[in-house]
C-alpha positions in Angstrom: 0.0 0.0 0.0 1.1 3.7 -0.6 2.5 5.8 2.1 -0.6 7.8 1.3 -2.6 4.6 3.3 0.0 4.3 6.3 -0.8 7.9 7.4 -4.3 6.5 8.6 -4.2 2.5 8.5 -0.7 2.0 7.4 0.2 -1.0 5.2 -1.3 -4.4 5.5 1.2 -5.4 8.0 0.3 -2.5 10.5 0.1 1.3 11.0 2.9 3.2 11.0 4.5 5.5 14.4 1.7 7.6 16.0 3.2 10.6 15.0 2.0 10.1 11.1 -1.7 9.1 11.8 -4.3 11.1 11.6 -7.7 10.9 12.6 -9.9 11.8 10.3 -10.9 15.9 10.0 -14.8 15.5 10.3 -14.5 13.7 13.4 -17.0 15.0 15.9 -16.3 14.8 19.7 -19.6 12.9 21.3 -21.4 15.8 23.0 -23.3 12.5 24.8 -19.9 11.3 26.3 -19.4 11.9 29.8 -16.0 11.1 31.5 -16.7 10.0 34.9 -16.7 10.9 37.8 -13.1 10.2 38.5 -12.3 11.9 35.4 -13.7 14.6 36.7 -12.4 14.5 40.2 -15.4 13.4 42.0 -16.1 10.4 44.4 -16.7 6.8 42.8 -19.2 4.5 44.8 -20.6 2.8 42.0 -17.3 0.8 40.6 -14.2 0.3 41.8 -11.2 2.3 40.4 -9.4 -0.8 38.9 -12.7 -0.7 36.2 -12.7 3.0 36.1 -9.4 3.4 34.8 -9.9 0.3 32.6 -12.8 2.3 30.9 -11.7 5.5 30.3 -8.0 4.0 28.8 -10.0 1.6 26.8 -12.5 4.4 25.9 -9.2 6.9 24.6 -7.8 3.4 22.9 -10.7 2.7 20.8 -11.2 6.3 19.6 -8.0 6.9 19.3 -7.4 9.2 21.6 -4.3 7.1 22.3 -3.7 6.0 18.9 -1.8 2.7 17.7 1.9 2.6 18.1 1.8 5.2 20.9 3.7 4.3 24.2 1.7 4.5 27.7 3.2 6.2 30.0 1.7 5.0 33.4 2.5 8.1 35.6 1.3 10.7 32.7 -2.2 8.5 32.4 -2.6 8.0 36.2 -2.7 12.0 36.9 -4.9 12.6 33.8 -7.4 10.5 35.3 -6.4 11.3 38.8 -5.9 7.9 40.1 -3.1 6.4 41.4 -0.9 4.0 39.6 -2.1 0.4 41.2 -5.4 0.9 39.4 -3.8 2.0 36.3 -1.2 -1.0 35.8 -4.2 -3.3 36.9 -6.0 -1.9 34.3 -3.5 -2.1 31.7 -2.9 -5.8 32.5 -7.0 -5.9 32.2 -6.2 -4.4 28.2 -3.6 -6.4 27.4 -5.7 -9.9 27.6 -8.2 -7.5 25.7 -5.8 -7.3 22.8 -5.7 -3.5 22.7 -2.0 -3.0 24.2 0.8 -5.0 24.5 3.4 -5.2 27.0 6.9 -5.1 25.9 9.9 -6.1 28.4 12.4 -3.0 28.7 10.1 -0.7 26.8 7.0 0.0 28.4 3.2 -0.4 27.5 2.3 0.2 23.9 -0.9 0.8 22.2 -1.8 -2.6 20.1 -1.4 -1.6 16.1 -4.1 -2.2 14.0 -3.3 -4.2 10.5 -5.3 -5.0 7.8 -4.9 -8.7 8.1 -5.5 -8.6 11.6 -9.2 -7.0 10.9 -10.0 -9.7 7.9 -9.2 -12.0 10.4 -11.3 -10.9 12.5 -14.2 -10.4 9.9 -13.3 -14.1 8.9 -14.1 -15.2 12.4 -17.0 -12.9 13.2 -18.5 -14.8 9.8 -18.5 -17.9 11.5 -20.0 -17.2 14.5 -22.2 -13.9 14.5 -24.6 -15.8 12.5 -25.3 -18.0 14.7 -25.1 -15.9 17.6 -28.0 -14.2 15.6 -30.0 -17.5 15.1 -30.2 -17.5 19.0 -31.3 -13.9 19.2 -33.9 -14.3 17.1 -34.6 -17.6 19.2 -34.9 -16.8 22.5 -34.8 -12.8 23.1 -37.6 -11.3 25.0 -39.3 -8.2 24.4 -36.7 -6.2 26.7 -34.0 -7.3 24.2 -35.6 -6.2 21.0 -36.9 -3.0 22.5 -33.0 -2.0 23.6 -31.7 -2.7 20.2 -34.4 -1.0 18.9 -33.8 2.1 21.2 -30.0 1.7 19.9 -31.0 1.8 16.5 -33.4 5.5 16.7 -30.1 7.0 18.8 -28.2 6.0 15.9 -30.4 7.2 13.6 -29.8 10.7 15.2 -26.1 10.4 15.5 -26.2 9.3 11.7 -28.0 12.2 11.0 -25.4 15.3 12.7 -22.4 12.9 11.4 -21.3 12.2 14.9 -18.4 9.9 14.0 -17.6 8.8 17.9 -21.3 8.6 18.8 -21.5 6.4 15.7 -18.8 4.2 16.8 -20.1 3.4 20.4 -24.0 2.9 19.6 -22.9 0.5 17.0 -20.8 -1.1 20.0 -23.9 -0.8 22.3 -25.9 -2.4 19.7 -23.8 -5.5 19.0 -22.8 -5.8 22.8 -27.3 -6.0 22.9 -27.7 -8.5 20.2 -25.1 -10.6 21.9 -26.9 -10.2 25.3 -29.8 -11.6 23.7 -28.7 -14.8 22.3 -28.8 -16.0 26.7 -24.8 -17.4 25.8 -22.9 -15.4 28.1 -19.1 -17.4 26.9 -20.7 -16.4 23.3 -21.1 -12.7 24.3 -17.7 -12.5 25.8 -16.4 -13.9 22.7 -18.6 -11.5 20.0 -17.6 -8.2 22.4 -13.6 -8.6 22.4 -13.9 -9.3 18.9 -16.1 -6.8 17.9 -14.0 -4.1 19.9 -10.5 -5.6 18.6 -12.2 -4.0 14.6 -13.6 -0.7 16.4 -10.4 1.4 16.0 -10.3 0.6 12.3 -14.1 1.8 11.9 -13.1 4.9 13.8 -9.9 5.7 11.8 -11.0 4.2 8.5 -14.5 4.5 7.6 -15.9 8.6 7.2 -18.2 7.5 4.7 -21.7 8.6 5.3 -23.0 6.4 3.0 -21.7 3.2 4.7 -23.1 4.7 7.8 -26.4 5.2 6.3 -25.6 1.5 4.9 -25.0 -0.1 8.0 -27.9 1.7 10.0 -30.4 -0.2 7.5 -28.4 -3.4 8.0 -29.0 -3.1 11.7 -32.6 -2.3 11.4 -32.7 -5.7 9.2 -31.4 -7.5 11.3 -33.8 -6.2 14.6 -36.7 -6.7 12.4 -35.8 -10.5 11.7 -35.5 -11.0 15.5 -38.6 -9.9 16.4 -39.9 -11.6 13.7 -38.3 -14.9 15.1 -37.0 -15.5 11.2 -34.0 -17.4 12.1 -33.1 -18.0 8.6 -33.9 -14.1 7.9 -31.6 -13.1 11.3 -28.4 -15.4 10.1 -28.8 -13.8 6.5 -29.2 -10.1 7.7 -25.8 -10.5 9.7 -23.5 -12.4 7.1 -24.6 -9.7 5.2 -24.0 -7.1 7.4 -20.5 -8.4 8.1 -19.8 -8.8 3.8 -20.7 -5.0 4.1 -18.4 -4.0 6.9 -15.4 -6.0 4.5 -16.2 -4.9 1.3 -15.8 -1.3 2.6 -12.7 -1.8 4.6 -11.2 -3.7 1.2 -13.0 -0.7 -1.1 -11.3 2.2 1.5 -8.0 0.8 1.2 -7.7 0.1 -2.3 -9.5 4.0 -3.2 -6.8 5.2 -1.1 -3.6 3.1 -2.8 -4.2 4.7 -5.9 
């Protein structure tokens, strides 16, 4: 690929030293996202500060806040979120069985890169088990389920609509993390979210296109539709397809931009 790609995916084999990627210039800032309260400096009672910290690193991971390639620095990310350092490094240790940073002996902690092949294998794996993640879904949700996913889908719609890339991003998390609930497989769930969320920093980085988001918004709504139709046949189709989509534009974006 040209160097033209490796300034926002890199070549196939992985992106290239933070300093060279961008994220994309249309890139809206959530106004929905709060940080939380330790962000902010207020007292946490609801969670402890092992998951806070693993939250608010995972949330600057995934939209790139912290982009690929970039070193952690413990101390630096311990006074941003004002916690001290045994929560972060537990945290961190929490990310690396998460896939999203690595570990490296004598160097420090190191935001995981993203690489093409990495992503189709993901997409390759996702094709074999989504759809029948779905055919459960469709099986044995109950009207709670469908009416979250369908709640997901009219926030989305609105997010769509003002071209809020990050709110984009997480509602389509929220809306997988939801079908996944639904299929009553909790070891399936914990498998489709750390997969799904290993491919969210490409979609953030890679894929501006407002017609793929319009695209994938319909997908969705397919899909939802099938469930609470209880078409298992309908559900599994809906997904593969929806999964074809999200390759054919990751394949379509890299290719546009190596010419």
């Amino acid at each position: 690929m040209s160097k033209n790609v490796t300034n926002r995916l890199a070549a196939r084999d992985g992106l290239k030293r933070p300093s060279t990627l961008k994220r994309p210039s249309r890139i809206k800032r959530s106004s929905s996202y709060t940080p939380s309260a330790v962000e902010e400096g207020k007292p946490e009672s609801l969670e402890s500060l092992r998951d806070v910290a693993y939250k608010a690193i995972k949330h600057r991971i995934i939209t790139c806040v912290f982009k690929p390639g970039d070193y952690l620095n413990e101390a630096y990310i311990s006074t941003v979120l004002r916690l001290g350092r045994t929560p972060v490094h537990q945290a961190i240790d929490r990310l690396e069985l998460d896939g999203l940073v690595e570990v490296i002996p004598r160097k420090g902690v190191i935001v995981r890169p993203v690489s093409f092949d990495e992503v189709m294998q993901i997409v390759d794996t996702r094709l074999h088990i989504e759809p029948w993640g779905v055919r459960l879904a469709a099986e044995r949700a109950v009207e709670k389920d469908i009416v979250a996913m369908e709640d997901i889908l009219v926030r989305s719609e609105h997010a769509t609509g003002v071209r809020d890339i990050e709110q984009m991003m997480l509602l389509d998390r929220e809306f997988h993390v939801a079908l996944a609930r639904a299929t009553r497989n909790d070891v399936l769930a914990e498998i489709l979210r750390k997969l799904h969320e290993r491919s969210l920093r490409f979609w953030f980085i890679s894929l501006v296109d407002a017609s793929h988001h319009g695209e994938v918004q319909v997908e969705h709504q397919t899909v939802v539709q099938a469930i609470r139709d209880r078409n298992l046949d309908a559900a599994e189709g809906a997904m593969r397809s929806h999964i074809e989509s999200f390759r054919r534009s990751i394949t379509h974006m890299c290719e546009s931009t190596n010419r």
